[in-house]
C-alpha positions in Angstrom: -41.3 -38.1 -57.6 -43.7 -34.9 -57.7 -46.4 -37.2 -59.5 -46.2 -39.9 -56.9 -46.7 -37.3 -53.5 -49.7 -35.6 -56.1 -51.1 -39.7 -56.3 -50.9 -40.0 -53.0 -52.0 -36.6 -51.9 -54.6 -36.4 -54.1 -56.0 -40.4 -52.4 -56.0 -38.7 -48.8 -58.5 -35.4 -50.2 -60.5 -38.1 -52.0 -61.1 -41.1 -49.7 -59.6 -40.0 -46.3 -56.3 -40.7 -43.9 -56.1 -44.6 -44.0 -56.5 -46.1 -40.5 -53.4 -45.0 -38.8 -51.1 -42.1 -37.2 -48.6 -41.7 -39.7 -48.4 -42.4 -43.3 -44.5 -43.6 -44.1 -44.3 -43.2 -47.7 -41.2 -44.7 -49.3 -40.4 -44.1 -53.1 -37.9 -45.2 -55.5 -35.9 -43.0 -57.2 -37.0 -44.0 -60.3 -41.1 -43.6 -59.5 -43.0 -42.2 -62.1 -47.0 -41.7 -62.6 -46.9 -44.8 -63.4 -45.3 -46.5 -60.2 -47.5 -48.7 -58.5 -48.5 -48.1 -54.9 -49.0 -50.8 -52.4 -49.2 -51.1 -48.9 -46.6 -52.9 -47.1 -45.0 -53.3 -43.5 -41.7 -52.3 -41.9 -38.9 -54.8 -42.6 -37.0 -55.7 -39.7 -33.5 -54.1 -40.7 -30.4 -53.4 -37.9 -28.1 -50.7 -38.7 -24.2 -50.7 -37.9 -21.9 -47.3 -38.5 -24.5 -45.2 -40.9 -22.0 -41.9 -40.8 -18.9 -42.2 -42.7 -16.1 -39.5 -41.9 -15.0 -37.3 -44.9 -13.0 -34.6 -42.9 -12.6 -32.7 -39.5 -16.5 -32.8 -37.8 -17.5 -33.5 -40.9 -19.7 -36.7 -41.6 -22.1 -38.2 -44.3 -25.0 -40.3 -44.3 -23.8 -43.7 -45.5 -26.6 -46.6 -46.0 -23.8 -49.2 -46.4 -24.2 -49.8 -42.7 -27.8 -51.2 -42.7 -28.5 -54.6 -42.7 -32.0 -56.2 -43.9 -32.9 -59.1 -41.2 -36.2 -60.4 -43.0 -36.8 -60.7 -47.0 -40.6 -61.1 -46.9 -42.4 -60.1 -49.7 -44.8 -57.7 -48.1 -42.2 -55.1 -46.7 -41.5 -51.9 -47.6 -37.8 -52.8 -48.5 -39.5 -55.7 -51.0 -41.5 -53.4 -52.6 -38.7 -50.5 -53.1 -36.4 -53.3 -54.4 -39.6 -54.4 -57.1 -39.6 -51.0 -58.0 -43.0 -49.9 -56.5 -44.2 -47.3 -54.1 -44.3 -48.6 -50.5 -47.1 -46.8 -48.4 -46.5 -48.2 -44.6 -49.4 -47.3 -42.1 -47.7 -46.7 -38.7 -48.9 -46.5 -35.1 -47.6 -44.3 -33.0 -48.0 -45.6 -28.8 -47.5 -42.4 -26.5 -48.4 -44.3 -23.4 -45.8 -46.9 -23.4 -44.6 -47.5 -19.8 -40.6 -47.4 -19.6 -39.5 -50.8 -17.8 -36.2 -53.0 -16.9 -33.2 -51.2 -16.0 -34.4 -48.0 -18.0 -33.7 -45.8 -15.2 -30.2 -47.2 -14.1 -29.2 -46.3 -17.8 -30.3 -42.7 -17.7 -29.7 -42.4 -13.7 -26.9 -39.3 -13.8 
C-alpha cells in the first residue's frame, strides 16, 4: 500500500494537483507497485445500519450495511472490485444555499 501513496505522491510533486479540491484515493488491499491507477467517479451507494454492537457502548464499523445502487464501469467501487487503484477527483461547493424545510428540521 506504501508503494501506491509513493506512486501517487510522487505524480502530484511531478505534474501537479489534478483539477480539483480533493483527491479521494481508494486502494485495494491487495495493491502493489504494480496496481494500476485510474481515474474514476463516485458510485452512487446507500448505506443502512454500518455499526454493529459487540458489547455495552461498544460498536464496530460494519460495511455489510452499504448497498451499491449503480454498477457502471467507471466507478470507484468497479475499479476496487477489478482490482485497481481508484483516484476520484472531488469538488468541494462551500457556497451551497440551504433550502426546503432545512430550518424546520434544525429549528430547537
Amino acid at each position: 500500500m506504501a508503494a501506491v501513496c509513493a506512486r501517487i505522491t510522487d505524480a502530484v510533486l511531478r505534474n501537479g494537483f489534478p483539477d480539483c479540491d480533493v483527491l479521494n484515493v481508494n486502494i485495494p488491499f491487495e495493491a502493489d507497485e504494480t496496481t494500476p491507477i485510474v481515474g474514476s467517479r463516485v458510485a452512487d451507494t446507500a448505506y443502512s445500519a454500518v455499526f454493529e454492537g459487540n458489547g455495552p457502548g461498544s460498536y464496530t464499523h460494519d460495511y455489510a450495511g452499504l448497498s451499491h445502487i449503480e454498477t457502471a464501469e467507471d466507478t470507484d467501487i468497479a475499479a476496487l472490485r477489478r482490482g485497481e487503484v481508484a483516484a476520484t477527483p472531488l469538488r468541494l461547493h462551500f457556497g451551497s444555499t440551504p433550502g426546503g424545510d432545512f430550518d424546520a428540521k434544525f429549528a430547537g
